[in-house]
C-alpha positions as CSV (number, residue, x, y, z in Angstrom):
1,X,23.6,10.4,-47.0
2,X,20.0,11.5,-47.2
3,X,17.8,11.9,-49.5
4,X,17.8,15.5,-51.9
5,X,16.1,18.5,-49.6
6,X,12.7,19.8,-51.3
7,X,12.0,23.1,-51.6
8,X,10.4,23.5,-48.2
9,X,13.8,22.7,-46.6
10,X,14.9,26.2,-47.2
11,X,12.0,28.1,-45.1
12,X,13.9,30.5,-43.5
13,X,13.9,31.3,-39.7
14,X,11.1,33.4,-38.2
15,X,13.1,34.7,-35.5
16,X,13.1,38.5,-34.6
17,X,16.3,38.0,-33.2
18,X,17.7,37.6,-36.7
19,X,20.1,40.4,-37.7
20,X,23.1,40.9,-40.2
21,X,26.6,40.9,-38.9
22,X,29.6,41.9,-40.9
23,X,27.5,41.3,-44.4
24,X,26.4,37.6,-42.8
25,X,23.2,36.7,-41.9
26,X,22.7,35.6,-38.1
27,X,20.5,32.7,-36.8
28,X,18.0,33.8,-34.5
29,X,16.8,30.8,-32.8
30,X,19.3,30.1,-30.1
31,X,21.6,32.2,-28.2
32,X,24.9,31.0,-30.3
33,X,23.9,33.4,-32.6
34,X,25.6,31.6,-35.6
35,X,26.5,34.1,-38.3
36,X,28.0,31.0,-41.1
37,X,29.4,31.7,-44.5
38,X,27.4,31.7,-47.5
39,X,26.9,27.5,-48.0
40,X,28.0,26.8,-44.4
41,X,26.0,25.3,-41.4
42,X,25.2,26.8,-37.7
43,X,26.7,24.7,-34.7
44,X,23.9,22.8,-34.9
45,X,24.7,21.5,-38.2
46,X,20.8,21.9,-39.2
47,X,20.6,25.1,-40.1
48,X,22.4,27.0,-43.2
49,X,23.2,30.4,-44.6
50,X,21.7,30.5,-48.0
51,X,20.8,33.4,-50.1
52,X,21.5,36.0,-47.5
53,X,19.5,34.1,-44.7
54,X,20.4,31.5,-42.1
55,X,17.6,28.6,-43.1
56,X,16.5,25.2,-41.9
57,X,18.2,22.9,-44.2
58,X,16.9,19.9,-41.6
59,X,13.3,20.9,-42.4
60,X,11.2,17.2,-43.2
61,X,14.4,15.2,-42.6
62,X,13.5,12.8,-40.8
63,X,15.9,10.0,-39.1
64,X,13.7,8.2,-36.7
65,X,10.1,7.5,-36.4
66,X,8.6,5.4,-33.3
67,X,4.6,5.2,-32.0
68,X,5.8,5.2,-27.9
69,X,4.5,5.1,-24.8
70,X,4.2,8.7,-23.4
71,X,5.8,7.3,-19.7
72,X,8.9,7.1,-22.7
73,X,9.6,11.0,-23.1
74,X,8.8,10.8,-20.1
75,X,6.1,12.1,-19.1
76,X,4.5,10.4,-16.1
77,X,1.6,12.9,-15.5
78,X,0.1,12.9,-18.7
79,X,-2.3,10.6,-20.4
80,X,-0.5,8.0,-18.7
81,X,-1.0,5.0,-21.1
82,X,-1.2,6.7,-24.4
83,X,1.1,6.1,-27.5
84,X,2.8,9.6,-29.0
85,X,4.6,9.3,-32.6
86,X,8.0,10.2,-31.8
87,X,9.4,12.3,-34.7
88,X,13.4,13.0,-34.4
89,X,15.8,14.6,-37.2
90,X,19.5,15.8,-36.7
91,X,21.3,18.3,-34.9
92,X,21.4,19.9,-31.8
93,X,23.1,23.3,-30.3
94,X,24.5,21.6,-27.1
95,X,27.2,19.6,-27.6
96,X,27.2,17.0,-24.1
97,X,29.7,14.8,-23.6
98,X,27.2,12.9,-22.2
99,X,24.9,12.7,-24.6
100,X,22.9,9.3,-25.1
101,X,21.7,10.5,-28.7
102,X,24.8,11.2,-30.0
103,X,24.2,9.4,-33.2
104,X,22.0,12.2,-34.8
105,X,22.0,14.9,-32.0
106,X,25.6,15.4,-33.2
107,X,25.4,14.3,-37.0
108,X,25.0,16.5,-39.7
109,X,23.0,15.5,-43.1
110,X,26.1,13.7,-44.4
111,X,26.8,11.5,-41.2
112,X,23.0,9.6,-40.5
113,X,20.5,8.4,-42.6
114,X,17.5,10.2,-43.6
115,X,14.3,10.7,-45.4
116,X,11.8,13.2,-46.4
117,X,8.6,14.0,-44.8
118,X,6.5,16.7,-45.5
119,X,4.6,18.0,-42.0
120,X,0.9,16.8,-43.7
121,X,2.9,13.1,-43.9
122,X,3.3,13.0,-40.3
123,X,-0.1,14.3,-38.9
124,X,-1.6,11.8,-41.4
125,X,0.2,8.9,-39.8
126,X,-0.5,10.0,-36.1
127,X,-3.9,10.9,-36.8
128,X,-4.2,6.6,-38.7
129,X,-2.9,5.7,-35.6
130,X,-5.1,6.7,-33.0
131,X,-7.2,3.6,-33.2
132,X,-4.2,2.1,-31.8
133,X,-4.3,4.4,-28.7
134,X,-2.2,7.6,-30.5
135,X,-2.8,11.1,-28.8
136,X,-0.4,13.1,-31.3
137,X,3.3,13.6,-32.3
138,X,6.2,14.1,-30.0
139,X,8.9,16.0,-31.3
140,X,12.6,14.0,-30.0
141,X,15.2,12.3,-30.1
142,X,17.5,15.3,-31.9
143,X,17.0,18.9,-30.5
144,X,13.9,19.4,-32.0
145,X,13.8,23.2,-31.7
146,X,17.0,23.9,-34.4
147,X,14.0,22.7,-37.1
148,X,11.6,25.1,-35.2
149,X,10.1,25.8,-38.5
150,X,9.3,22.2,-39.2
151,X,8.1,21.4,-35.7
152,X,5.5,24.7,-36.1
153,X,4.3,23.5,-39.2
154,X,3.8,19.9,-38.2
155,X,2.1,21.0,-35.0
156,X,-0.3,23.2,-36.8
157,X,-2.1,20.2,-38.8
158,X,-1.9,17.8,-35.8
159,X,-3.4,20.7,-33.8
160,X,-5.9,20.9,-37.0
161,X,-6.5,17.0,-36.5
162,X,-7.7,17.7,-32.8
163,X,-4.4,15.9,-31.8
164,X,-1.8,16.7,-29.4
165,X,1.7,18.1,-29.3
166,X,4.8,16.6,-27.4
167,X,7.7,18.5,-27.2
168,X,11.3,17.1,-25.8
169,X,13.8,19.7,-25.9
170,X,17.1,20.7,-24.4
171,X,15.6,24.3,-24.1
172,X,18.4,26.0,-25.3
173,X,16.3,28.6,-27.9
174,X,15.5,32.6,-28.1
175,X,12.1,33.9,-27.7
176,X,10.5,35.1,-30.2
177,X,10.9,31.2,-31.9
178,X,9.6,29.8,-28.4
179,X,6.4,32.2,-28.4
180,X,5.6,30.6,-31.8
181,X,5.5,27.1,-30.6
182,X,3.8,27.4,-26.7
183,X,0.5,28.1,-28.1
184,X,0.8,24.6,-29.8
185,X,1.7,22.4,-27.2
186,X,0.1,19.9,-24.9
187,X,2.9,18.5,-23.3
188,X,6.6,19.2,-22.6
189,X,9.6,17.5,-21.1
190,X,12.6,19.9,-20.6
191,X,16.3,18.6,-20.1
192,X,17.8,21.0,-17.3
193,X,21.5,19.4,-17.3
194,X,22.9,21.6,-14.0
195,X,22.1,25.2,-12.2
196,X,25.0,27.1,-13.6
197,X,26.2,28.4,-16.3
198,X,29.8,26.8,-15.5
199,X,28.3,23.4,-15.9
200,X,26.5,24.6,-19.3
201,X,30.1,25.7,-20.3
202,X,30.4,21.8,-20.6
203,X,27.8,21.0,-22.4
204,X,28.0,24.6,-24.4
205,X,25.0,26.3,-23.4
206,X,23.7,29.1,-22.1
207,X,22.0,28.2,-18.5
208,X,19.3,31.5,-18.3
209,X,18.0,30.4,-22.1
210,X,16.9,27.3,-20.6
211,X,15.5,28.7,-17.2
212,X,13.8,30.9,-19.2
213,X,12.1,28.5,-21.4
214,X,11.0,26.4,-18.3
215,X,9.7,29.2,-16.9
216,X,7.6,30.3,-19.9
217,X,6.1,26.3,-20.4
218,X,5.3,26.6,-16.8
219,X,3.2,29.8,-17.1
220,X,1.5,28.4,-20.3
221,X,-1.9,27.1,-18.6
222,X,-2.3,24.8,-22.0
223,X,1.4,22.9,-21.6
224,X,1.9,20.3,-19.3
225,X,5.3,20.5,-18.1
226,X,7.8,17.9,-16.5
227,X,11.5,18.5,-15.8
228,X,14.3,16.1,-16.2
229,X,17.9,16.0,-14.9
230,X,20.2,13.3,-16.1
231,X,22.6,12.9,-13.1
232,X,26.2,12.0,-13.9
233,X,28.3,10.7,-11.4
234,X,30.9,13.5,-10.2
235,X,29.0,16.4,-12.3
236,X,25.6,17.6,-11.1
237,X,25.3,14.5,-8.4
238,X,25.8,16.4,-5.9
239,X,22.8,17.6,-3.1
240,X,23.1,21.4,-3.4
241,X,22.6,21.3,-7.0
242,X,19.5,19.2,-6.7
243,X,18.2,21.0,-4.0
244,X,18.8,24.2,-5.9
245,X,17.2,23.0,-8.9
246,X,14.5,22.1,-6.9
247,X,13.7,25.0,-5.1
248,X,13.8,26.8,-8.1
249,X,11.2,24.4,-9.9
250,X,8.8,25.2,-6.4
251,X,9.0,28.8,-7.3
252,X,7.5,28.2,-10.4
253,X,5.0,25.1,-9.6
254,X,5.4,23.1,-6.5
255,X,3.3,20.5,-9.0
256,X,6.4,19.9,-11.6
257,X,7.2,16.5,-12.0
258,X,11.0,16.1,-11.7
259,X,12.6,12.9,-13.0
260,X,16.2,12.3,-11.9
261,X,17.7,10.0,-14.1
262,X,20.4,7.4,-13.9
263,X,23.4,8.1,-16.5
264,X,25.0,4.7,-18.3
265,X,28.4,5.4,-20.2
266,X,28.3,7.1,-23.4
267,X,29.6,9.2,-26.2
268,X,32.9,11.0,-24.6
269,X,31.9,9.9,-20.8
270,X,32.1,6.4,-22.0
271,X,34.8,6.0,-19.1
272,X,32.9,7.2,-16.2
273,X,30.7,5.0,-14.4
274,X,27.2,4.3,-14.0
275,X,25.0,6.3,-11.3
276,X,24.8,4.1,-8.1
277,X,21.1,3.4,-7.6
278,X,21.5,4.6,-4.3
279,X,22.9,7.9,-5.1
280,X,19.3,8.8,-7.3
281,X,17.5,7.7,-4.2
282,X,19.4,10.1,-2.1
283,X,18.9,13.0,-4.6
284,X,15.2,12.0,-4.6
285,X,15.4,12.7,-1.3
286,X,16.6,16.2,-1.5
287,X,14.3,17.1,-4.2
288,X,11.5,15.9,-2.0
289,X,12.2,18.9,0.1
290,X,10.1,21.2,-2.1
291,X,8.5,19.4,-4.9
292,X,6.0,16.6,-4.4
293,X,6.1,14.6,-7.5
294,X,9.9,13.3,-8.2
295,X,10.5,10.5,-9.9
296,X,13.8,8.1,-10.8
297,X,14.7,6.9,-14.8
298,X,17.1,4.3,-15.9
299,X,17.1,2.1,-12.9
């Protein structure tokens, strides 16, 4: 277990979507719309309801800190050859049987080791590190946006450095919360999982929330946007998904980078098998119908 929560941990949400239901307070900053008893946490299991509002208990938790290579992320198109501090906490509002984090995307602050760092802490050490070829602070690992509050507050003072912000998100969140972040980032990479909303009922998610946000990072002229699909064998591996997902990132920018990625057993799919090689190749393919920059992971 973690380390006692300061004061700060208990900013509440500024979501407008926030609104009372049947006496509780209701989380505004993803479309679950988590109404939890007094003392109990959201899906996420990083957010709390506390004193009549639903509040980031995850805020300055920290459980992983890394200085990586951007192409990590990844981002392929931007400042290739840079180093990013890669900040992660706990939580997430998707819950993937396939998910290669598992170990704090699904942990709550009783499962996964922590400590405390206050947002000034971590611009500090990004900002000590840019003789060593930092740009900024990437915000991963975990779903970064269920700590939204923390993630606008950090990116505010490495903004204030004249550093940059890196976002890696499953894009599952409202927006009102989202409009408070875009004007402070330089760079994001968005998971799109699948192009329905039957294959976000897997991963329990809600597929227009994520169009949505990738469509409102690729209209903001100060992000840098790439798109990532992890394909998993018998799932989303198939060419009309790809080719719909592609199409649909052409709409928005024919420029997108799009990164298929190879899936390696995990969490509950730790039965199914690998992606052939050959299959990503194929998908490339496809996806080379209407984008121009497409790229293969984990190979």
């Amino acid at each position: 277990m973690g380390e006692s929560a300061a004061s700060s941990a208990a900013m509440p949400a500024a979501a407008p979507e926030d609104a009372p239901r049947g006496g509780r307070a209701v989380c505004g900053v993803c479309p679950h719309a988590c109404a939890p008893a007094e003392g109990r946490r959201g899906l996420c299991r990083a957010r709390v309801a506390r004193g009549g509002q639903v509040v980031c208990e995850s805020y300055g938790r920290v459980t992983s800190l890394a200085l990586d290579p951007v192409e990590k992320k990844p981002l392929a198109r931007w400042r290739p050859g840079s180093l990013v501090l890669s900040v992660g906490s706990y939580g997430c509002n998707l819950r993937c049987p396939f998910c290669q984090n598992a170990s704090i995307a699904c942990a709550g602050p009783d499962d996964v080791p922590w400590r405390e760092m206050a947002p000034v802490e971590l611009a500090d050490l990004a900002l000590e590190a840019r003789g060593r070829g930092c740009v900024g602070v990437a915000y991963t690992h975990n779903e970064p946006l269920v700590g939204i509050e923390f993630v606008i507050d950090t990116a505010r003072l490495v903004r204030e450095r004249g550093m940059a912000n890196v976002l890696v998100s499953n894009g599952m969140v409202n927006p009102g919360p989202l409009a408070g972040l875009v004007p402070l980032l330089d760079a994001a990479n968005i998971d799109l999982k699948g192009f329905s909303q039957a294959f976000y009922e897997v991963a329990g998610g809600d597929f227009e929330a994520v169009r949505r946000t990738i469509a409102t990072l690729a209209a903001a002229p100060a992000c840098h946007l790439e798109v990532t699909t992890l394909v998993i064998p018998g799932l989303n591996d198939d060419g009309a998904t790809i080719d719909a997902v592609a199409a649909w990132l052409a709409s928005l920018d024919p420029a997108i980078p799009y990164h298929l990625t190879r899936f390696f057993p995990c969490h509950r799919m730790a039965d199914r098998p690998p992606t052939p090689v050959a299959d990503l190749h194929r998908l490339a393919a496809v996806a080379r119908r209407h984008l121009g920059d497409v790229l293969l992971g984990n190979c």
